[in-house]
C-alpha positions in Angstrom: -16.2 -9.8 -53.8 -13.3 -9.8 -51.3 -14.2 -11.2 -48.1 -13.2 -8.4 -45.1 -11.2 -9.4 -42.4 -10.7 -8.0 -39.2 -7.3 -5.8 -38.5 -4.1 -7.8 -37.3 -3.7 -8.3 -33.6 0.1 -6.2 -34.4 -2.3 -3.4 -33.7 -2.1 -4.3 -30.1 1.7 -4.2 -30.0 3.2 -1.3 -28.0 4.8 1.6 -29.2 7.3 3.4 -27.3 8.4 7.0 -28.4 8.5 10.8 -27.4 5.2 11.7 -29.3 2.1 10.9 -30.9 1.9 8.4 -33.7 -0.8 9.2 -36.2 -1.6 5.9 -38.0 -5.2 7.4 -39.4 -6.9 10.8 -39.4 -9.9 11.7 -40.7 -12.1 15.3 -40.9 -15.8 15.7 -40.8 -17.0 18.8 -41.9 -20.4 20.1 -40.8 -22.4 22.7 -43.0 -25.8 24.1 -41.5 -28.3 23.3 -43.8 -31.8 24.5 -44.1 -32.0 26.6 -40.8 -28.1 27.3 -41.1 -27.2 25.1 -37.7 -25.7 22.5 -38.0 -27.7 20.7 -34.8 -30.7 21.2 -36.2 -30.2 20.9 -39.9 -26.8 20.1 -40.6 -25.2 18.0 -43.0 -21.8 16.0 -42.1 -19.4 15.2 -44.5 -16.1 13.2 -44.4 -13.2 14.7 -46.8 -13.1 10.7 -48.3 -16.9 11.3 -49.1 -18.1 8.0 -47.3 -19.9 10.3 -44.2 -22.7 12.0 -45.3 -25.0 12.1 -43.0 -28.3 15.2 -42.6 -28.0 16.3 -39.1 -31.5 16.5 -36.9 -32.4 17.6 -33.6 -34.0 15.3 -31.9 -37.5 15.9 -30.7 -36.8 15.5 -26.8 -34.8 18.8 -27.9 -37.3 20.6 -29.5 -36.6 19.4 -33.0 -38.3 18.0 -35.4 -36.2 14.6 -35.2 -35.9 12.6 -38.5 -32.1 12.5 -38.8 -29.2 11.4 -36.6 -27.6 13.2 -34.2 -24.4 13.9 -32.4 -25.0 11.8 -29.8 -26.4 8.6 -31.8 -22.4 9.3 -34.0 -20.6 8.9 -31.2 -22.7 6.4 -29.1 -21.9 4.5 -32.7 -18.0 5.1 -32.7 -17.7 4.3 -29.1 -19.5 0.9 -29.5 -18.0 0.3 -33.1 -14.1 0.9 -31.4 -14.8 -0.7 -28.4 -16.3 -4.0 -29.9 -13.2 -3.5 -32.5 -11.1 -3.5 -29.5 -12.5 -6.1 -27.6 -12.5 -8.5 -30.4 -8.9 -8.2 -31.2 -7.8 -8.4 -27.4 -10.1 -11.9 -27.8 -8.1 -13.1 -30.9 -4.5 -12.3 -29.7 -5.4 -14.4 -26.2 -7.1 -17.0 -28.2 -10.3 -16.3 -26.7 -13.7 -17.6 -28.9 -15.7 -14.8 -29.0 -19.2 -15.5 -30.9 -21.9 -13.0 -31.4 -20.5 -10.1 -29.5 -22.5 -7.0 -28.6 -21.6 -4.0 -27.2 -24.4 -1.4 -26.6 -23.7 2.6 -25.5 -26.2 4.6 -24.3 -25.4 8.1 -24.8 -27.1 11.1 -22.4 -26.8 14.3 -23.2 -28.4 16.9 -20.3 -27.4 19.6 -18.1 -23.8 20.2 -16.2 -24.7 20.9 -12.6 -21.1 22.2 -12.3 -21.6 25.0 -14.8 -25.6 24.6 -15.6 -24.7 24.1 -19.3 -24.3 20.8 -20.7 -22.5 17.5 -20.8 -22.8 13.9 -22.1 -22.6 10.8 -20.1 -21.9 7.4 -21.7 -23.1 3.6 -20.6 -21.3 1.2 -22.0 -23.1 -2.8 -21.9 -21.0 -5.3 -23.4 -22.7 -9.2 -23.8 -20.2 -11.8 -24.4 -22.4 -15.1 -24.8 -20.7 -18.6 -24.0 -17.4 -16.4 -22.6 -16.8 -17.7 -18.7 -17.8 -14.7 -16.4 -14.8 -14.3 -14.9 -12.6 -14.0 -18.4 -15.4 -12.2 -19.8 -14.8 -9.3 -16.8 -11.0 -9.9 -17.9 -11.6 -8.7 -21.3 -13.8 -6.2 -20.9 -11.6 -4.9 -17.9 -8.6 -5.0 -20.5 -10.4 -3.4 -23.7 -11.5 -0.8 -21.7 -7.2 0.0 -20.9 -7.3 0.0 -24.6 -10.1 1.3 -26.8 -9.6 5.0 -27.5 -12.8 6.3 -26.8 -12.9 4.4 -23.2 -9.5 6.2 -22.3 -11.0 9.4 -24.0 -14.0 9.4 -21.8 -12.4 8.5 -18.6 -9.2 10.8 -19.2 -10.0 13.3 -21.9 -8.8 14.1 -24.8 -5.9 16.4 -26.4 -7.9 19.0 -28.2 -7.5 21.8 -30.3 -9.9 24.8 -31.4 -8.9 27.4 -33.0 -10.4 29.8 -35.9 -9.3 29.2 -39.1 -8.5 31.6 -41.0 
């Protein structure tokens, strides 16, 4: 079995032009299951087939829990990026970084703006045997960097439309 490997640090090298540069896309499609709602008892799937996840509300929302949910997926690909991140900002400075964790707590609650609803994210990183200081350094930089991080703080371009 091939050993995997973390991507190259040339991920981190700038790009400079007018627009956009996909380098990866991927869609999730959600059906609604059982109940026919896709909170309650969905069913994700990824068009590469290697998402498939049953959907479940959780019981502090009056579900019946036993599945994930939306927030637990994206508290997972904040922390997954954001530790991907991290670690490659490490490896391009030279910087030993053993046993890495980074931990997002993901709230979802009410909007006192509009009285509907919102998410809030807490992001915890440990970086054992890293000096404070750099240790601030890096998570300071990966923070400039890691999609999610500038998607949370700045938004994100988004698109919904019917389809037709």
């Amino acid at each position: 079995m091939t050993k995997l490997q973390p991507p190259p640090v040339s991920l981190l090298d700038k790009f400079t032009g007018p627009d956009f540069q996909p380098i990866y896309s991927t869609t999730v499609t959600v059906t609604g299951g059982d109940a026919d709602h896709g909170r309650a008892s969905g069913i994700a799937r990824s068009d590469d087939g290697n998402l498939h996840v049953d959907l479940r509300m959780p019981t502090e929302l009056g579900g019946s829990g036993g599945g994930t949910n939306p927030e637990q997926l994206f508290a997972a690909a904040f922390a997954a990026c954001f530790h991907g991140a991290l670690n490659l900002l490490a490896a391009r400075h030279g910087i030993e970084v053993r046993d890495s964790q980074v931990q997002v707590s993901v709230a979802f609650g009410r909007d006192p703006t509009d009285g509907l609803f919102m998410l809030t994210a807490e992001v915890r990183i440990s970086l054992p045997g890293v000096e404070k200081s750099l240790a601030q350094r890096l998570v300071r930089n990966t923070e400039r960097i890691c999609p999610y991080a500038k998607m949370s703080r700045a938004g994100i371009n988004s698109i919904v439309a019917l389809a037709v």
